[in-house]
C-alpha positions as CSV (number, residue, x, y, z in Angstrom):
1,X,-147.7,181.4,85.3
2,X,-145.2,179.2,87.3
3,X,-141.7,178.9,86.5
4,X,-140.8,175.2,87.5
5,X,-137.4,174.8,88.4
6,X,-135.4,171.9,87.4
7,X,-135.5,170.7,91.7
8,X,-139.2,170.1,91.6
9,X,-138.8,168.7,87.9
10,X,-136.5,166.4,89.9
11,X,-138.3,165.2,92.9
12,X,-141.3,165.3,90.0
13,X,-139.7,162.2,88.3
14,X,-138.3,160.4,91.0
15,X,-139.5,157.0,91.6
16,X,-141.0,158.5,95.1
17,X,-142.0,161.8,94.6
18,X,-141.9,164.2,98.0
19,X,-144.2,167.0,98.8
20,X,-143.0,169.4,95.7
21,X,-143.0,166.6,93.1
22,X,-146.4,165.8,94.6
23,X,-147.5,169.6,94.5
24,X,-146.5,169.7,90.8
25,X,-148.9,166.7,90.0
26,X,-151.4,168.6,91.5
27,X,-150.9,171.6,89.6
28,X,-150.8,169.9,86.6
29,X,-154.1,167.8,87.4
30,X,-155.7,170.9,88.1
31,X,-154.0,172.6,84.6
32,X,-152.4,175.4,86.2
33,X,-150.1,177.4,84.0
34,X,-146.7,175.8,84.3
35,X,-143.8,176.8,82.4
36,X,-139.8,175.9,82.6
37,X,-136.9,177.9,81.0
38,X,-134.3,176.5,78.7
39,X,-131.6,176.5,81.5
40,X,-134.1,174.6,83.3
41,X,-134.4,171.7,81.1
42,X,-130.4,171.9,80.5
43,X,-130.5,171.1,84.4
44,X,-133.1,168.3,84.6
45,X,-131.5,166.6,81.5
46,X,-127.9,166.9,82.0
47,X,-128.7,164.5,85.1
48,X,-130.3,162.1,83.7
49,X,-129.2,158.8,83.6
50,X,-132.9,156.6,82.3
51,X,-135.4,157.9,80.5
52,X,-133.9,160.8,78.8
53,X,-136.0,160.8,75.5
54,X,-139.4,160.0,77.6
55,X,-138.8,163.3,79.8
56,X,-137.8,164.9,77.1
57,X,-141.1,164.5,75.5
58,X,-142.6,165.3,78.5
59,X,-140.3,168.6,79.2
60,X,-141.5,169.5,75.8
61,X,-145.0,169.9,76.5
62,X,-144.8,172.8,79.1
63,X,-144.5,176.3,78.1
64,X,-141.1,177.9,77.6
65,X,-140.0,181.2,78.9
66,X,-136.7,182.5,77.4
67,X,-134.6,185.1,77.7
68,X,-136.1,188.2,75.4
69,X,-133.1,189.6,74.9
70,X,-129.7,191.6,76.1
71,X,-132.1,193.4,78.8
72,X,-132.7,189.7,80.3
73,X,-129.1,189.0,80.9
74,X,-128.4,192.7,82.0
75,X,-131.1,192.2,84.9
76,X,-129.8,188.8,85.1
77,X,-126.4,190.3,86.4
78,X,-128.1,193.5,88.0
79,X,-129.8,190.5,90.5
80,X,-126.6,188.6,90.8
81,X,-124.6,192.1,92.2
82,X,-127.8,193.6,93.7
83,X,-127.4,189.8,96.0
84,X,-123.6,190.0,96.6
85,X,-123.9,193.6,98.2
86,X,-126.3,192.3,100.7
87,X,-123.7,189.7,101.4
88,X,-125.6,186.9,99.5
89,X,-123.9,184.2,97.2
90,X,-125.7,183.7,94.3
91,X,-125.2,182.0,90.7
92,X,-125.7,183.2,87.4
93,X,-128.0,180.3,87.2
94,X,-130.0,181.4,89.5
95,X,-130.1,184.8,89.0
96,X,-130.6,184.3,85.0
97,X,-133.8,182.0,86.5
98,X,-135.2,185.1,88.2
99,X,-134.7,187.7,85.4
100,X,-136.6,185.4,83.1
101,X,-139.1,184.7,85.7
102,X,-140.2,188.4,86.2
103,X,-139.8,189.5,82.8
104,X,-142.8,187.1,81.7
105,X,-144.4,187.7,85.6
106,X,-144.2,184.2,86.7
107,X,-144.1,183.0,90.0
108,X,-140.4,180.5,90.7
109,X,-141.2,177.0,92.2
110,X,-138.3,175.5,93.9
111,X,-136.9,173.6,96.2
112,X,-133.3,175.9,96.2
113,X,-133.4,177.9,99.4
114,X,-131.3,180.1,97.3
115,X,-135.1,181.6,95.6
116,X,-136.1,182.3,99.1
117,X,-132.9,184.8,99.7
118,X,-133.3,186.4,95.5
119,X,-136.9,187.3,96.7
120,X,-135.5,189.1,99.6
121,X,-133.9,191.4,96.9
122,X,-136.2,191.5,94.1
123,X,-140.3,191.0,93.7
124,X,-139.8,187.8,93.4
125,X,-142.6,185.9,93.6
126,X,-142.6,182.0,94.7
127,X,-145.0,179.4,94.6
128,X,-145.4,177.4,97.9
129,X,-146.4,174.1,98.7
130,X,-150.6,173.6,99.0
131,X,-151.4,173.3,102.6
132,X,-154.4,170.9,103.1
């Protein structure tokens, strides 16, 4: 499973897509499992200034991992510490993002460097870009 973050969602439905909106096309072609989280779509639709019920439909397709409960948040903040002790500035965003992503044992695509430095920290895993 890959957790699609709400910066590929965004290069995803720009009028020129880069290399990670291009990537998610392809995994999506290729029906590979793609998921977002709720503060994921919060993200991509709280920018939007076109379109809104169209990518909402299309949000609403995709697989939703949540939160499953106090434990989520708990690791959530547990992240967020375990990353300001080695100096690291994280957000709760982010953080949240990675407890929900290895709680279901998905993989984070993103284009926030900030992923990079979490999986320094945690098992993390994140999708990169295919090479060709």
């Amino acid at each position: 499973m890959i957790l699609v973050d709400s910066s590929v969602w965004i290069d995803f439905f720009s009028g020129s897509p880069g290399a990670a909106g291009k990537e998610l096309h392809r995994l999506i072609d290729e029906s590979e499992p793609v998921a977002l989280a709720g503060v994921v779509i919060t993200e991509v639709l709280q920018g939007l200034l076109r379109d809104s019920a169209t990518i909402e439909r299309y949000l609403s397709m995709w697989d939703l991992l949540e939160p499953r409960g106090f434990a989520t948040y708990r690791h959530a903040a547990a992240i967020f510490r375990r990353g300001r002790a080695k100096g690291l500035c994280l957000t709760t965003m982010d953080s949240l993002i990675v407890a929900i992503a290895l709680e279901h044992g998905a993989s984070v695509f993103s284009l926030d460097k900030d992923f990079r430095l979490i999986s320094r920290v945690t098992n993390l895993s994140l999708h990169s870009l295919a090479t060709f």
